[in-house]
N, C-alpha and C positions, 0 to 999 in steps of 0.2 A: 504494500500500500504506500504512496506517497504519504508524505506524513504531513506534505504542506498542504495537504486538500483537508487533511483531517478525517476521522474515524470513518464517517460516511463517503466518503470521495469523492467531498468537494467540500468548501471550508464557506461556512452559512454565511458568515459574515464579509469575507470577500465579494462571494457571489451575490447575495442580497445588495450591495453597494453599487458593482456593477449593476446589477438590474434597474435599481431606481435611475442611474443615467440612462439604460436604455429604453424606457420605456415613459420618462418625463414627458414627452412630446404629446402623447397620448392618451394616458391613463391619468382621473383625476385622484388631486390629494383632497382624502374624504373625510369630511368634520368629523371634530371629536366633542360632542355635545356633552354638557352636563346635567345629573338627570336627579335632581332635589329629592323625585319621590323614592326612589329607592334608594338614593344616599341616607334616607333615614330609617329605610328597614332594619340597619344594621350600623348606624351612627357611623357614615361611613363616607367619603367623598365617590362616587359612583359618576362614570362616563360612559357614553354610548360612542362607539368607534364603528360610523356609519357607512358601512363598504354597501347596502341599498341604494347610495347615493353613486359608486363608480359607475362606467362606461358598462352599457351591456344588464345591468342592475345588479352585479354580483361583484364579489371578489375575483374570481374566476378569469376574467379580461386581464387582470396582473400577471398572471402569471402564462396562458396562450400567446400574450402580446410580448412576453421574455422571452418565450421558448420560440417563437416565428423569428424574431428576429436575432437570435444566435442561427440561424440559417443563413447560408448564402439565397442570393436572389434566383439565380439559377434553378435551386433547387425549391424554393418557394412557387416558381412558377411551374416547374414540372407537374408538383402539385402534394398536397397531405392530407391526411386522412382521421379522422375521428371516428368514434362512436358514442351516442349522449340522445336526451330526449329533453334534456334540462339544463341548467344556468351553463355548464360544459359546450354545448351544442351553440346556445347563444354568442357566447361569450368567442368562439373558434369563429363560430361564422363572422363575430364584427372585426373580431382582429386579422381573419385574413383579408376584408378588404381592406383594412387599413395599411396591410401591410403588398399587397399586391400579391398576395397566395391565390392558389387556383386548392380551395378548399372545401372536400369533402367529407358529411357528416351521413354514417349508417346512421338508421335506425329502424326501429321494430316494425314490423310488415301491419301491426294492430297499434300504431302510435294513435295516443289519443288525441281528437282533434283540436284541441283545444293547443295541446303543442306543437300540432302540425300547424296548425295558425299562424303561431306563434311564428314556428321560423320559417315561413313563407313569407310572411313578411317582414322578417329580415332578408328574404333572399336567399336562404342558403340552398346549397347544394346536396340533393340527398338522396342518399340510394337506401331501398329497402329490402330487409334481410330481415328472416327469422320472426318469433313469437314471444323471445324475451329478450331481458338486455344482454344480460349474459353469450346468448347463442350471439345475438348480434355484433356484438365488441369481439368474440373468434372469431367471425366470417371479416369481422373489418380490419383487424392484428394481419388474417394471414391474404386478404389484399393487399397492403400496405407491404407486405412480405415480397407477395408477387412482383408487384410490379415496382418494387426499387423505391416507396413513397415514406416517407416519416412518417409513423403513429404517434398523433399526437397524443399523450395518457390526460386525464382529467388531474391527475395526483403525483403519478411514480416515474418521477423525471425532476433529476438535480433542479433545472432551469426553471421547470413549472413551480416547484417548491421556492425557488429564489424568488422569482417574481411575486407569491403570494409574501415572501419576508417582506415586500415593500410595507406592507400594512404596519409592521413593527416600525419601522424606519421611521415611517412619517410621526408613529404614537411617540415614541423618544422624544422626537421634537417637541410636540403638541402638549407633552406632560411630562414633565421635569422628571418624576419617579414614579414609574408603576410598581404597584405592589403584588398586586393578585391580576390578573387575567383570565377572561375565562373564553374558551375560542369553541364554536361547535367542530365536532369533529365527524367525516364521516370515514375518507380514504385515508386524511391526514396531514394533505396535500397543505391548507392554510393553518392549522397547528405545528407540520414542520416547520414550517417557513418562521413563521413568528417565533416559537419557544428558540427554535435554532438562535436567531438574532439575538432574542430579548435577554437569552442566558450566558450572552457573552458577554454584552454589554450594561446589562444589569442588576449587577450582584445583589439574590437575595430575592427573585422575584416569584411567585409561586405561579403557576400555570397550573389552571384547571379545563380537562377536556370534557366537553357538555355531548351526550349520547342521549337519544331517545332510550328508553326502555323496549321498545317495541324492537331496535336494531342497534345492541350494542358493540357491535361485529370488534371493534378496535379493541373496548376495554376488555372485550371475554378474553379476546387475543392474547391481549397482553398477559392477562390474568393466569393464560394456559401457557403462557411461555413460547409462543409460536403463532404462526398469523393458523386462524381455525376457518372451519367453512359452518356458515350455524343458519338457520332458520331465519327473512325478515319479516316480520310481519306488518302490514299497512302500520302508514305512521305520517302524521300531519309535516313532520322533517322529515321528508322524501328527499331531498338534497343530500343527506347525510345517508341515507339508507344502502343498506346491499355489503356486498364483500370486498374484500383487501386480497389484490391481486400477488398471488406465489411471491414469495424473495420483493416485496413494494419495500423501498427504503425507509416509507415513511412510519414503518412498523418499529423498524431499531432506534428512531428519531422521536415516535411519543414512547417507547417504549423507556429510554433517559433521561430524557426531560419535562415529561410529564408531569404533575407529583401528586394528583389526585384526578379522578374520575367522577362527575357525579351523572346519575340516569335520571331523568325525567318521564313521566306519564305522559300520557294523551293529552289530558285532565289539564296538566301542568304547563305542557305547551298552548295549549288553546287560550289559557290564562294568561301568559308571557303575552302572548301575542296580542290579547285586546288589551291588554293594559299601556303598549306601548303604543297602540291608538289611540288611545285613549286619554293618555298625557302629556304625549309629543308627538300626539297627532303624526304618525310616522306610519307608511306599512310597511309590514316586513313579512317576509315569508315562515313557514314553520323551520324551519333549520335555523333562520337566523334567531328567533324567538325560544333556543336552547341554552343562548348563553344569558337571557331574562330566568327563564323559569327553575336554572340550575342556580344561580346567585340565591332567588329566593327561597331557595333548600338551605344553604350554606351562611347566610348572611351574618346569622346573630354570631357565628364564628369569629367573627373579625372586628374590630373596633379599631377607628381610626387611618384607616386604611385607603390608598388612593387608588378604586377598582375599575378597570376599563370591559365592560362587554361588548363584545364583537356583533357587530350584527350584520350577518356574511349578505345576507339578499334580499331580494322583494317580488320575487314572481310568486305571486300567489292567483289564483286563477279567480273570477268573482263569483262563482257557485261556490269555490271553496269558502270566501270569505264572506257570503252569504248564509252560508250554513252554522257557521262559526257565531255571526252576530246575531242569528234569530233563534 
């Protein structure tokens, strides 16, 4: 192993550095609001670190828009390949036009319309394959195989991960000392990226990974010592949902710098969620409303504390969020 890339092989904090240059042009820097009502759940200074607010409406445009552009143009234009039905899928399709990719997104042959909508009108490009995601992301790995194209991973790629460290980068600046953080997690992909950063550069800081209950896939993982393959069951953070692909780096990355895990309910996200309509008038999707509803498990923990929750996106569909408010 190089020892200058550091344990995982690449060094978070290099690469996270580099990526904020590459990607400034593009990607916005996303407020850090401050959020009175749950600063006093728990007598506590509480921020919302609004990545609902970046390009695309997710975190996810940080790090596709790193990884396109550590590509030659050559090879952007020959063309690259995804698989996604969600913020992934979005987020590929804006950054390859921004970046002059000839980019292609599988998905599922029963995608539901509401995200065929969705990226139609974004434009993108899409071939269909298979009857779940799984089948679909192998049919899309071994095109991508075929014919000479980069897979681009939603998570498990140095670049994608560095690009999501941006979200730390900017918090640093934004707030003198974070103490607690709490980041939803689903592959790992904006968990690595941030703990990577935030533990280099901020002695002392505690990272908490926010899991639904319904799909703990990372923390069972962890808990078993090995990435596992486990049952998901429906879950309002469907962003976070599903499995951690073989040897993903981002397994041995929450796996060190993690330092606690909390799961949430249905119950508890659906509550996350209108509360933070409800007070800052904000929406945010259920994945991002993990790292609400996990704080309010955790809170009377802490006193005095300077707490930033992530709040990864905002695609929430408005039957979902009809169903939610009535």
């Amino acid at each position: 192993m190089d020892k200058a890339k550091g344990k995982y092989g690449f060094d978070p904090v290099k690469e996270a550095l580099a990526a904020a240059l590459r990607i400034k042009t593009w990607a916005r820097q996303t407020p850090l609001e401050h959020a009175p009502y749950l600063s006093g759940e728990g007598e506590n200074r509480v921020y919302l670190k609004l990545e609902n607010y970046q390009v695309s409406g997710s975190f996810k445009y940080r790090g596709v828009l790193n990884k396109l552009l550590t590509l030659d143009q050559a090879t952007r234009n020959k063309g690259v390949i995804t698989a996604s039905t969600g913020n992934h899928a979005a987020a590929f399709t804006m950054a390859a036009r921004t970046t002059g990719s000839r980019g292609t997104v599988y998905v599922p042959e029963n995608l539901a319309p509401a995200k065929k909508s969705n990226l139609e009108a974004l434009k993108a490009r899409m071939e269909f394959y298979g009857h779940d995601a799984a089948q679909t992301e192998t049919h899309a790995r071994q095109q991508a195989l075929a014919q000479g194209l980069p897979f681009i991973s939603p998570y498990n790629d140095p670049q994608i991960i560095s690009g999501q460290a941006t979200v730390a980068l900017e918090l640093v600046e934004q707030l003198e000392r974070p103490h607690v953080v709490l980041v939803p997690v689903g592959g790992g992909g904006l968990m690595g990226g941030v703990a990577g950063y935030l533990k280099a550069t901020c002695p002392g800081v505690h990272m908490v990974g926010c899991q639904p209950v319904n799909s703990p896939v990372m923390a069972e993982s962890i808990k078993a010592g090995g990435i596992i393959t486990m049952e998901s069951l429906p879950t309002l953070a469907d962003g976070t949902a599903g499995g951690i692909e073989p040897g993903a780096v981002t397994f041995d990355i929450c796996r060190d710098l993690v330092d606690e895990f909390v799961l949430v309910d249905e119950e508890e996200i659906k509550r996350a969620l209108l509360l933070i309509l409800d007070r800052h008038q904000v929406l945010i999707e259920g994945a991002a409303a993990l790292s609400v509803a996990a704080w309010l498990k955790i809170a009377p923990e802490y006193k005095n504390k300077n707490v930033v929750l992530v709040l990864s996106g905002k695609r929430i569909g408005l039957s979902a969020l009809k169903s939610l408010i009535t």
